[in-house]
C-alpha positions in Angstrom: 0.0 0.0 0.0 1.4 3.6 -0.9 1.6 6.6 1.9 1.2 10.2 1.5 3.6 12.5 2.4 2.4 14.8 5.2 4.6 17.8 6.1 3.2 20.3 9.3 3.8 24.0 8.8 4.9 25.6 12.1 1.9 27.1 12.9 0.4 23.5 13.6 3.1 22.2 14.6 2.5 24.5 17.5 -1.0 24.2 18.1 -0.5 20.6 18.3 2.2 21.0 21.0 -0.5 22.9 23.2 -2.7 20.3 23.2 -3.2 17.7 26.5 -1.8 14.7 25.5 -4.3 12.5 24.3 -6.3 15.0 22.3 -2.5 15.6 20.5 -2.3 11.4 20.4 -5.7 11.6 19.0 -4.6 14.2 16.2 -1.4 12.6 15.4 -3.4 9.2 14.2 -5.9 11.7 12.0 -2.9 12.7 10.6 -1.8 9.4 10.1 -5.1 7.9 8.5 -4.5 11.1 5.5 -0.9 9.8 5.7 -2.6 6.8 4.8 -5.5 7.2 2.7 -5.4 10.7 1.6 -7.7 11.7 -0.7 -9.8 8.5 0.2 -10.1 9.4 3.6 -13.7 9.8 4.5 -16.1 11.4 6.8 -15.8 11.8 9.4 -12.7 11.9 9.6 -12.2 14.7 6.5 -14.3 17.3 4.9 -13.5 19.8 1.7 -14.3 22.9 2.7 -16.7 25.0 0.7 -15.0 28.5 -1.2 -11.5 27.6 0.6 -9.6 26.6 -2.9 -9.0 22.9 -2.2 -8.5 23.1 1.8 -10.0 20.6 3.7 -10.1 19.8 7.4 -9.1 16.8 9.3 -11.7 16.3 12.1 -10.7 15.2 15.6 -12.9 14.7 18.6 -12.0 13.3 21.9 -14.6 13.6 24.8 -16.1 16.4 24.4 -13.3 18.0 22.6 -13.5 19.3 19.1 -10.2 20.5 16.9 -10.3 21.0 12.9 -6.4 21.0 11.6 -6.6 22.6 7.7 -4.7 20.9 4.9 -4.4 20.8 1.2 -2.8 18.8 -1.4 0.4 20.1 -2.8 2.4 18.5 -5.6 0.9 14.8 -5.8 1.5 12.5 -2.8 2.0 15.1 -0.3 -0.1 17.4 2.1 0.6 20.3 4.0 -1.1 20.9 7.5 -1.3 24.9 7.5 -2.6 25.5 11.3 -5.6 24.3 13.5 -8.2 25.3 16.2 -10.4 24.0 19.2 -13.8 24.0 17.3 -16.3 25.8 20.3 -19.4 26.2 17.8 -21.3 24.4 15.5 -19.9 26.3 12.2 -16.1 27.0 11.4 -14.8 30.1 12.5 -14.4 32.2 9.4 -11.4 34.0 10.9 -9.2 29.9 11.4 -10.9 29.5 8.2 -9.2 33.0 6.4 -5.6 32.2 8.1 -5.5 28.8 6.8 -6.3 30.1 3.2 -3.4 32.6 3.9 -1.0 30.1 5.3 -1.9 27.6 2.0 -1.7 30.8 -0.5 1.9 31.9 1.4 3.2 28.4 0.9 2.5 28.1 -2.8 4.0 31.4 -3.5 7.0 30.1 -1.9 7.3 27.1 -3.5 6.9 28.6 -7.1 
């Protein structure tokens, strides 16, 4: 079976760290089902995000935690993890939503 690559920008690199340690254990294996799946993995685990030019969200709950981590597809096999949040509502917050797109766009440019 092939892998994805998955490479974490800094910004979730640390959000992650400031997680408790299982919700962080509990993001690392959704990050290592896309590192496994990619763009098979289903709901719930993953959702494409409406308007957000190809970002998606990896979905992790523990208890009654909720975070969303935002990552696209970049250059075939690999995917870029451009920041997260602790989900508090029912909808995205526009603002995490506007940084990832940033964080994504900033990337790209770089890498052209």
């Amino acid at each position: 079976m092939q892998t994805y690559d998955v490479s974490l920008l800094e910004e979730a690199v640390g959000f992650l760290r400031g997680l408790p340690a299982k919700l962080r254990a509990k993001a690392f294996r959704g990050i290592e089902l896309l590192r496994e799946l990619g763009p098979d993995l289903p709901m719930p685990h993953a959702r494409a995000l409406k308007g957000a030019d190809g970002l998606r969200e990896l979905r992790v709950k523990f208890a009654s935690d909720i975070i969303r981590l935002f990552y696209f597809r970049h250059k075939g096999r690999l995917y870029i993890v451009t920041s997260g949040f602790v989900k508090k509502t029912d909808k995205t917050d526009p603002r995490e939503l506007q940084r990832a797109v940033r964080l994504m766009q900033a990337f790209k440019e770089d890498q052209a």
